[in-house]
Each structure stands twice: as structure tokens, then as C-alpha cells.
C-alpha positions in Angstrom: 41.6 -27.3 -41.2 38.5 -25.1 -41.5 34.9 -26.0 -40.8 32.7 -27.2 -43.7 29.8 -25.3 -44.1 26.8 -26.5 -46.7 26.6 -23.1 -48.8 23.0 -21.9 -48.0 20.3 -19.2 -47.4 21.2 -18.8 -43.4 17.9 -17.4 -42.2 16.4 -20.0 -40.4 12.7 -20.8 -39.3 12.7 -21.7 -35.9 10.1 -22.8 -33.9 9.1 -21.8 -30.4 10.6 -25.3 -28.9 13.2 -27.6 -30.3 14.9 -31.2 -29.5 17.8 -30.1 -26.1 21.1 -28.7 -26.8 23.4 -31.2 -29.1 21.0 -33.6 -29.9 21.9 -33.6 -33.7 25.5 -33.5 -33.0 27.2 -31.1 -35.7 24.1 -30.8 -37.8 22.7 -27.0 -37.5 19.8 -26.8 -39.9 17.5 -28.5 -42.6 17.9 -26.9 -46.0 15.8 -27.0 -49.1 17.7 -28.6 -51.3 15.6 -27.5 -54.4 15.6 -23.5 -53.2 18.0 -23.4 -50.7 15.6 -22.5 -47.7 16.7 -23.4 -44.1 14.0 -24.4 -41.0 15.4 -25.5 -37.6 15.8 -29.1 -36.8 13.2 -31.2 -36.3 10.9 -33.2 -37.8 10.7 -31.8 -41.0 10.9 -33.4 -44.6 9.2 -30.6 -47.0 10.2 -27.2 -47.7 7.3 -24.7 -46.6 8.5 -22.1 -49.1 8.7 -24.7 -52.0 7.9 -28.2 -50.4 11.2 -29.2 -51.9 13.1 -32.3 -49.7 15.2 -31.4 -46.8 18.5 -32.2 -46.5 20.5 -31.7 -42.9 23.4 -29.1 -43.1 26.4 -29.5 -40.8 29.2 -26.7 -39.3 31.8 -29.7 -38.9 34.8 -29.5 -36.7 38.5 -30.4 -37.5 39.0 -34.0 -37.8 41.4 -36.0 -38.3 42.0 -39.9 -39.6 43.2 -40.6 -36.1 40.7 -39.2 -34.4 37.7 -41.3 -36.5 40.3 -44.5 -37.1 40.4 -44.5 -32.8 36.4 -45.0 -32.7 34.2 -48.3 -32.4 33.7 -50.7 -35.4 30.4 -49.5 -36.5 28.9 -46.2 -37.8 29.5 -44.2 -34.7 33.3 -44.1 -35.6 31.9 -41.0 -37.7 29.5 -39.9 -35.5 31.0 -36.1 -35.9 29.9 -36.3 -39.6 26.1 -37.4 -38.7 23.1 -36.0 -37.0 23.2 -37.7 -33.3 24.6 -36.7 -29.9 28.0 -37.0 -29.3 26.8 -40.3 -26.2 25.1 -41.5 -28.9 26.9 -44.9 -28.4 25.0 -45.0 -24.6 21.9 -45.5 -26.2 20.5 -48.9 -26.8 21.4 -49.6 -30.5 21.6 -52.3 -33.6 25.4 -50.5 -33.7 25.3 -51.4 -37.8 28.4 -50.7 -40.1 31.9 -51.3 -40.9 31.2 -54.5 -42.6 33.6 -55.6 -45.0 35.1 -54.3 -47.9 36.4 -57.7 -50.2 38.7 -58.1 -52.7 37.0 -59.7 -55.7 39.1 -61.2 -57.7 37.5 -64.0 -58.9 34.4 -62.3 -60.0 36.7 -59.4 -61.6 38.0 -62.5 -63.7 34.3 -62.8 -64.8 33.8 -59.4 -65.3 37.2 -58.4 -66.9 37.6 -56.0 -64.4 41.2 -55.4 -62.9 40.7 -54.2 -59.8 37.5 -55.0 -57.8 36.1 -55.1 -54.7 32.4 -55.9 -53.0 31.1 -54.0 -50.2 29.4 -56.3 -48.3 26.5 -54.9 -46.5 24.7 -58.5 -46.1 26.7 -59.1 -42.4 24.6 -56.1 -41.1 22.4 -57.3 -37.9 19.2 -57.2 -39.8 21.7 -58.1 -43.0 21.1 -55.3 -45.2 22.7 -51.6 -45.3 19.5 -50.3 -43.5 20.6 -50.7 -40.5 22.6 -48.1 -41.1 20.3 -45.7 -42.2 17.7 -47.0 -39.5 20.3 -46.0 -36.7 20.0 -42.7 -38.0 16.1 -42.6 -37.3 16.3 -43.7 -34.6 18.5 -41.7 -32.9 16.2 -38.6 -34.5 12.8 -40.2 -33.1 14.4 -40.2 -29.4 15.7 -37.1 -29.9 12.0 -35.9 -31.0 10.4 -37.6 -28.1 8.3 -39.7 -30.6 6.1 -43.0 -29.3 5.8 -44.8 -32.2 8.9 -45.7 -34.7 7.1 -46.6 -38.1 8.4 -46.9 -41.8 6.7 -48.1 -45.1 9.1 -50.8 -47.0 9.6 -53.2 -49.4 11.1 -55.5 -47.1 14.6 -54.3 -45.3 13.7 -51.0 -43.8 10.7 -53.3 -41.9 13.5 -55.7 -40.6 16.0 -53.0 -39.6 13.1 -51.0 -37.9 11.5 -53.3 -35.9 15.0 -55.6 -35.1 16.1 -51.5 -34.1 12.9 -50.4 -32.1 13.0 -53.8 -29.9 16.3 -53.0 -28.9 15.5 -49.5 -27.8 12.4 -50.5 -26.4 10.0 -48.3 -28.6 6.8 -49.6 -30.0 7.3 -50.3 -33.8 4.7 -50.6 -36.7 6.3 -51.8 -40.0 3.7 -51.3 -43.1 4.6 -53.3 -46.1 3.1 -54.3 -49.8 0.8 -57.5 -49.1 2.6 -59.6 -52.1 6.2 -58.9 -50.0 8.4 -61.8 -50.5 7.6 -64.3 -47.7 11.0 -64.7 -46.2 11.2 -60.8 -45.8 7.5 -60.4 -44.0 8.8 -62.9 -41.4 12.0 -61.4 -41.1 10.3 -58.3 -39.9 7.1 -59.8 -38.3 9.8 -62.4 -35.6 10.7 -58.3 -34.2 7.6 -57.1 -34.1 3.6 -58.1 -33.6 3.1 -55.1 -35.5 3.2 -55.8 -38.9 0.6 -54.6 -41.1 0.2 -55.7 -45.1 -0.9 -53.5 -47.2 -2.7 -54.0 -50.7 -1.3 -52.5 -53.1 2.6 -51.6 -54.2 5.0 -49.5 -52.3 4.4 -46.2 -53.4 0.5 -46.9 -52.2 1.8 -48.0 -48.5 4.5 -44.9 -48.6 1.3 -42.6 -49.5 -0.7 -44.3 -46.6 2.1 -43.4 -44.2 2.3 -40.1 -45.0 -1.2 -39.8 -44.3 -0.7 -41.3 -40.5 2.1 -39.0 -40.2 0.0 -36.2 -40.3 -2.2 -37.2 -38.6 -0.7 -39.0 -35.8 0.7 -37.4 -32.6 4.4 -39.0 -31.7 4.5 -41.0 -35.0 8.1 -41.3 -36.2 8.0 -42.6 -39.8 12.1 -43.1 -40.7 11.8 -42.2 -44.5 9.2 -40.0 -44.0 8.7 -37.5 -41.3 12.5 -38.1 -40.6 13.9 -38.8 -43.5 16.4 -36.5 -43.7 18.1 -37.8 -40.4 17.2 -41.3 -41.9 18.8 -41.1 -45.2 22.2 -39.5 -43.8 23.0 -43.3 -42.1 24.2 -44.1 -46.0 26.9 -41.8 -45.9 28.4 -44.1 -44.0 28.9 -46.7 -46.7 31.2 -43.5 -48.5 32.9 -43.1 -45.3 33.8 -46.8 -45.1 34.7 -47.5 -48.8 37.4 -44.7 -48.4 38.8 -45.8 -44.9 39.1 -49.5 -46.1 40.8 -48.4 -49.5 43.6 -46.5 -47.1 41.8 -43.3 -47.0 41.2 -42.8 -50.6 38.1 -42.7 -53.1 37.5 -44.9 -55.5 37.8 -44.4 -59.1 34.1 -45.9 -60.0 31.3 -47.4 -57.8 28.1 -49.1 -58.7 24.9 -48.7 -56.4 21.5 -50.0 -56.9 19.1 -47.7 -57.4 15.1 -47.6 -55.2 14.7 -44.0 -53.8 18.1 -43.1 -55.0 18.8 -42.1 -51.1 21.8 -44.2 -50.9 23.3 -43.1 -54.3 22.9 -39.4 -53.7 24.8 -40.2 -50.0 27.8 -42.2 -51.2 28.5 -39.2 -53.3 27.8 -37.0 -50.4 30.1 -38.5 -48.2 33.2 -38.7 -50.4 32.7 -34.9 -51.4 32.8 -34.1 -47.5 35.6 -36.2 -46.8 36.8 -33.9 -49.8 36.2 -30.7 -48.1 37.6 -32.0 -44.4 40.7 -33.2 -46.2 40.7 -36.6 -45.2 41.3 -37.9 -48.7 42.5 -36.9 -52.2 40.4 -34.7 -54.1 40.1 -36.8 -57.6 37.7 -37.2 -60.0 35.2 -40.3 -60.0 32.3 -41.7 -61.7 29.0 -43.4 -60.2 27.0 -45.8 -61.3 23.2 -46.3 -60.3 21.7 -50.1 -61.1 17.8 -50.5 -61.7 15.7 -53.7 -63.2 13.6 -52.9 -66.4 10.7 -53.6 -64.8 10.9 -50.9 -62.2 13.7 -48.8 -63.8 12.3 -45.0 -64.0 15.7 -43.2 -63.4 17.3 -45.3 -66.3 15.0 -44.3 -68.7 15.6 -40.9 -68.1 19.0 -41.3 -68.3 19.0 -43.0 -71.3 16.3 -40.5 -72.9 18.9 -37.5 -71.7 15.9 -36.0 -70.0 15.6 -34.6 -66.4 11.7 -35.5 -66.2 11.5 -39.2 -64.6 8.1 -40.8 -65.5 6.7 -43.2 -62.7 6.1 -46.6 -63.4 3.7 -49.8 -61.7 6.9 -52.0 -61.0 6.9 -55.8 -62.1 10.1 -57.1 -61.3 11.6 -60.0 -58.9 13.7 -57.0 -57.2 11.0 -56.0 -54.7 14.0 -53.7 -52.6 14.2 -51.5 -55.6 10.7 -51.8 -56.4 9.9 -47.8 -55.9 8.2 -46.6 -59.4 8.0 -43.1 -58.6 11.7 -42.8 -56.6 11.8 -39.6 -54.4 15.4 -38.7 -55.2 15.7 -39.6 -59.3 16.4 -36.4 -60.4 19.3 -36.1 -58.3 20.7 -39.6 -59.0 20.5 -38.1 -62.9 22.2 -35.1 -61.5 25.4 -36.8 -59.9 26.0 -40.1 -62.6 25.6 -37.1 -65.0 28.3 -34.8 -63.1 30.8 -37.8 -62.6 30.6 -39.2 -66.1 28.7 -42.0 -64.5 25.3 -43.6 -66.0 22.5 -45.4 -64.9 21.7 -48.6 -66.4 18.5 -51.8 -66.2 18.8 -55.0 -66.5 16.6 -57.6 -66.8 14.9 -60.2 -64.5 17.1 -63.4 -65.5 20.3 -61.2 -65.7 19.1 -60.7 -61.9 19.3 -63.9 -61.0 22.3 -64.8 -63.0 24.2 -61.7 -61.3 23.1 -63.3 -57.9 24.6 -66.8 -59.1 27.5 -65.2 -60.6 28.7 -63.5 -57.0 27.5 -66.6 -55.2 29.8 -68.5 -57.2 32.9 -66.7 -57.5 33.5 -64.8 -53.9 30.7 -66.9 -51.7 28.5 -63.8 -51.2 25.3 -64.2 -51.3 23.2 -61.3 -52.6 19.6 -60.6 -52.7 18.1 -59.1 -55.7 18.9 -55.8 -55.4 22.9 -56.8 -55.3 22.2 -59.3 -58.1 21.3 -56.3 -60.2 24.1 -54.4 -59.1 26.4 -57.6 -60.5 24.5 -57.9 -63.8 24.7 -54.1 -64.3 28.3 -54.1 -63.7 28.6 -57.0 -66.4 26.2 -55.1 -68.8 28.4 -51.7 -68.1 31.9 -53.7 -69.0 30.1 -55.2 -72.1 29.0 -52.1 -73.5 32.1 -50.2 -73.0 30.6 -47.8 -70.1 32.6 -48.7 -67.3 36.6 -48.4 -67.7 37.7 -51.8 -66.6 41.4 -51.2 -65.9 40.1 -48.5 -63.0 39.3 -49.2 -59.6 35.7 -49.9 -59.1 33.6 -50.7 -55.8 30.4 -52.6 -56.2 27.7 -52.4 -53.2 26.0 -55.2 -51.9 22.8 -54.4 -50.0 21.7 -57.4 -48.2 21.3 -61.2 -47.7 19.9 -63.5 -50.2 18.4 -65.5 -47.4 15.7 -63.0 -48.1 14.8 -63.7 -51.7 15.5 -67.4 -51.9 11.9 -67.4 -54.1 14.3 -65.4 -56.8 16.9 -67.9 -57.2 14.8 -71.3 -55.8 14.1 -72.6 -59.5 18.1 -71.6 -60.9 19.9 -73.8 -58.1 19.5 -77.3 -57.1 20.7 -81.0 -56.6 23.3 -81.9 -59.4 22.2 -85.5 -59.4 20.2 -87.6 -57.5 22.1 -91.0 -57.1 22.0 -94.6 -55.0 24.3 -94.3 -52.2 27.2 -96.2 -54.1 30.7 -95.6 -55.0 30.1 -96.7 -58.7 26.4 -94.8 -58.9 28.6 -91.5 -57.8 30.8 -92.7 -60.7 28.6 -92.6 -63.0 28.0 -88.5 -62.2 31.1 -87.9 -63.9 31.5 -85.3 -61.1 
């Protein structure tokens, strides 16, 4: 089996002093992903010949099903596909992944979808897939001697990265939009005393922690200065879906859509489980899920256009609340190429897709998979997505965390006398 190799310009800036021998595992460079550029690793996010994003590149060894099916129960099972050491399991870690992949019959009932299944990121330790991704950073920031280990979020990054950084022992400041949903700024705030609110939406807290980036020695910001380390801890959910199907891709997936990171990863990781011949090579279609009142990347789509107009998001879906998403154009790119789409929903659809999967396979989702549920729906309705095909549906994360979405939907079905004819009466 011959080593995969990301096809790119192999003159490499390299600086006078670098992170020790092997401490990005199989990853050999960060390459442009807009011009093709390489610069050595470290921590890097912006192209200095076209301040295009960076994306890590990889010279991977043979591997087989065995050798990754023999590995721990969490994301390090693939850590010869990601950017950490290859001890990385010595190091004090949240040890995120291989949550469950559930049949879904029930809802597929609803849905009119044959074959269905749920990938349940919710039973994460921080109970959403960024603990995945926030593994990743992690790793990166040790490996880049940083002090600090930082992130600006709209509510699960904050969790994952301060739950992460107490367990490692690293100070942690967590910046988040002041009108955060309550339940999520305690989540985060019980891991760290260093939580800090700030006015304004995310895309004004992500500009602010730029900012402190550069200008801060030792400050490791996860989807900033090391983001592309960061956002290859979503590859993981590809990685999964494929090994829990019996080493095979599925024929359509549905991801919610904020940055886009996650989208543009799943598809990443089933094309280099491709090219290392660990499954099938067959086609497949994505799906990216967005509300209308932050849904940028939908509107493109829809409008057939490449150019992705940011927006001042007003929806209950604070997760995917990102107006001006750093990887859109890419998420047009791959729905495009796979015959995919990206569709919005509204607000009450939200909360009815949350219902809906509560309901029907006892998951319950936060907004962001409550979107990805009412999409779905929307996407059978109109004919989009082929229900007789296998399909995968991602949820993100725990609806213990947006209980404010869902409080006025749910409740008591009678209030009664505690009496066998006043429970009678119910009809129930």
C-alpha cells in the first residue's frame, strides 16, 4: 500500500527552530489550501504568500483495519492519520471519540427514510463533538510550548477547552458572546475561573482573539493560531462513521453547518480512507444544515454563487451562529462535487427536529442537531435526499445545553389530584 501524499508545492518555509522530532506524528507541512504554498509546522493559520487557510499535509504509512481496529476506544485509535506524537495517549487527555453510531429506525419511520442511523456525538466528556477537535489543540499547544490554551465560542468549544486544559493542567481562558445561552456559560465557567463574556456576537469575540493572538506571547487560541491542528480532530467522526458501518462509507450524510470545519473534515477523512484503501471507493453526497437566521452558505448555494455574503445571526442555534463562516466556500465546493446541497430551516422546525429525535430514538439534541433533523425532513420532503439510500445524520451535542430552546414546547400533560379516578379522567 503506498503512502498518501497531499499533492502540493514541496518547497517549504522553515523556520530557524521548530516543535522536537515527531511531535505532529505523520503530518509534514502546512499547505495553502487556496495557492498551494507549504510553511513548516507550527503555529501557523494564514498563508504568507496569499494569507489563504492552512491545512496540515500528511506522508501516511501503510495501515491496515487491524492495525487501527487493535487501538483504544477513542480518537487515538487513528492517531497515524492526525497531527500528534505517536505517545500521544501518555499525555493527560479528555480521550473524546468513538461514541455511538445508532440505528434509527423509528425516526427513519418519520422521515421515510429506509436506512438511517444517528451519530451521536452528545456522550462526548464535555458532550459535544469538540472534544474531539479540542484534543487536537491541545496536543498542538504542548507540542508548541504554549502557556495559555484559549478559544472564542459560541458555547461547546469553551466547555471542551477548559474541561481539556484542567485535565492537562494548563491555564485556560474561554471568550464567549455575553447573551451565550446560560446553561452553556456554566458549563464552561464549573472548568475554569476564566471565563470572559464578551459584548457582542461571535464573529466580534473570534476578531478580539485574533487580536490577543498576536499579540500575546505563548497564547494558544484552538481555532485560531492552531486551527489547522484543531480542526483535523473532526476527521475523526469520518473515520468512525466508516469503521461502525463495517468499513464502508456511507451513501449520504447530513452535517450542520457554523465554520463549515466539520463538513469539509468528514469529507476529508472518507477520501483518505479512500486513498489508504481501507474502504470502497464509491460515490457519496453531503449535506450541510444551517437555520435561516444565520444561514450564509445556504444562500449561496441556493443562489448558485461562490461569493457567501455575511450575515448578523438571529437564531435560537447559538452553535452555528457564525455569520461570516471561515470555511463556506469550501462547504459549497464539496455538497457541490458530491451532488450534495446545503439547506435552512427555520427556528420552530429547530425545535420540532429536537422533539422529533427526542421522541423517536431517546437522543436528546441541542440546536444545532435539531437543525440537522429538520433539514433532513425538509431534504426528504423536497425530493433532495434519495430516501431508499443509506444516510448518516450527525448529532453534535447534548440538549442539556439549550433547554431555553425547547423549555416552552415540552411540559406536564395534565396536572391532576392524586386519585385513581382524577388520573381517569386524563384519558391517558
Amino acid at each position: 500500500m503506498s503512502a498518501v501524499v497531499t499533492e502540493v508545492d514541496r518547497q517549504v518555509d522553515t523556520p530557524a527552530s521548530g516543535p522536537r522530532e515527531g511531535a505532529f506524528g505523520n503530518a509534514v507541512a502546512l499547505a495553502c489550501r487556496e495557492c498551494g504554498h507549504q510553511v513548516a509546522l507550527g503555529p501557523f493559520y494564514a498563508c504568507p504568500e496569499c494569507f489563504g487557510p492552512l491545512e496540515i499535509t500528511y506522508e501516511f504509512p501503510a495501515i491496515t483495519r487491524e492495525e487501527i481496529e487493535a487501538g483504544p476506544r477513542n480518537i487515538w485509535r487513528y492517531k497515524a492519520l492526525l497531527p500528534v506524537p505517536t505517545d500521544i495517549e501518555s499525555s493527560p487527555n479528555t480521550e473524546p471519540g468513538f461514541t455511538r453510531l445508532l440505528r434509527a429506525d423509528n425516526l427513519g419511520r418519520e422521515l421515510g427514510i429506509e436506512n438511517l442511523w444517528v451519530k451521536d456525538d452528545s456522550t462526548n466528556p464535555t458532550n459535544s463533538f469538540k472534544d474531539r477537535v479540542v484534543a487536537c489543540a491541545l496536543s498542538a499547544a504542548r507540542e508548541l510550548d504554549a502557556k495559555v490554551f484559549a478559544c472564542p465560542s459560541t458555547g461547546n468549544p469553551a466547555t471542551a477547552v477548559a474541561a481539556a486544559g484542567a485535565r492537562a493542567g494548563i491555564k485556560t481562558v474561554v471568550f464567549i458572546p455575553s447573551n451565550l445561552e446560560q446553561p452553556k456559560q456554566v458549563n464552561s465557567a464549573i472548568f475554569t475561573e476564566n471565563l470572559v463574556a464578551v459584548e457582542g456576537n461571535y464573529d466580534d469575540v473570534n476578531k478580539l482573539a485574533s487580536e490577543i493572538a498576536g499579540e500575546e506571547e505563548g497564547w494558544a487560541f484552538v481555532n485560531v493560531n492552531v486551527r489547522p491542528y484543531y480542526a483535523e480532530g473532526s476527521k475523526t467522526l469520518g473515520y468512525e462513521i466508516a469503521e461502525q458501518l463495517g468499513w464502508r462509507i456511507p451513501d449520504q450524510v447530513v452535517i450542520p453547518v457554523a465554520s463549515g470545519s466539520q463538513l469539509t473534515k468528514v469529507d476529508k477523512a472518507f477520501q483518505e480512507l479512500i486513498k489508504l484503501g481501507l474502504v470502497e471507493d464509491k460515490p457519496y453526497r453531503i449535506f450541510g444544515a444551517q437555520a435561516e437566521g444565520c444561514g450564509p452558505v445556504a444562500t449561496a448555494f441556493k443562489n448558485g454563487t461562490d461569493a457567501i455574503r455575511p450575515v448578523k445571526p438571529d437564531t435560537i442555534a447559538k452553535s452555528l451562529a457564525i455569520g461570516n463562516p471561515a470555511d463556506g466556500i469550501y462547504v459549497l465546493d464539496i455538497t457541490r462535487r458530491t451532488g450534495g446541497a446545503v439547506e435552512e430551516v427555520t427556528d420552530d422546525e429547530i425545535r420540532e427536529g429536537i422533539v422529533l429525535l427526542a421522541r423517536t430514538e431517546g437522543i436528546f439534541t441541542e440546536t444545532a442537531g435539531g437543525t440537522t433533523v429538520a433539514v433532513t425532513k425538509k431534504l426528504v420532503e423536497t425530493g433532495v435526499l434519495d430516501p431508499t439510500k443509506e444516510t448518516v445524520v450527525i448529532n453534535t451535542g447534548h440538549g442539556l445545553k439549550t433547554l431555553d430552546a425547547v423549555s416552552g414546547q415540552v411540559g406536564a400533560a395534565a396536572t391532576i389530584a392524586p386519585t385513581y379516578s382524577a388520573f381517569k379522567a386524563t384519558g391517558l
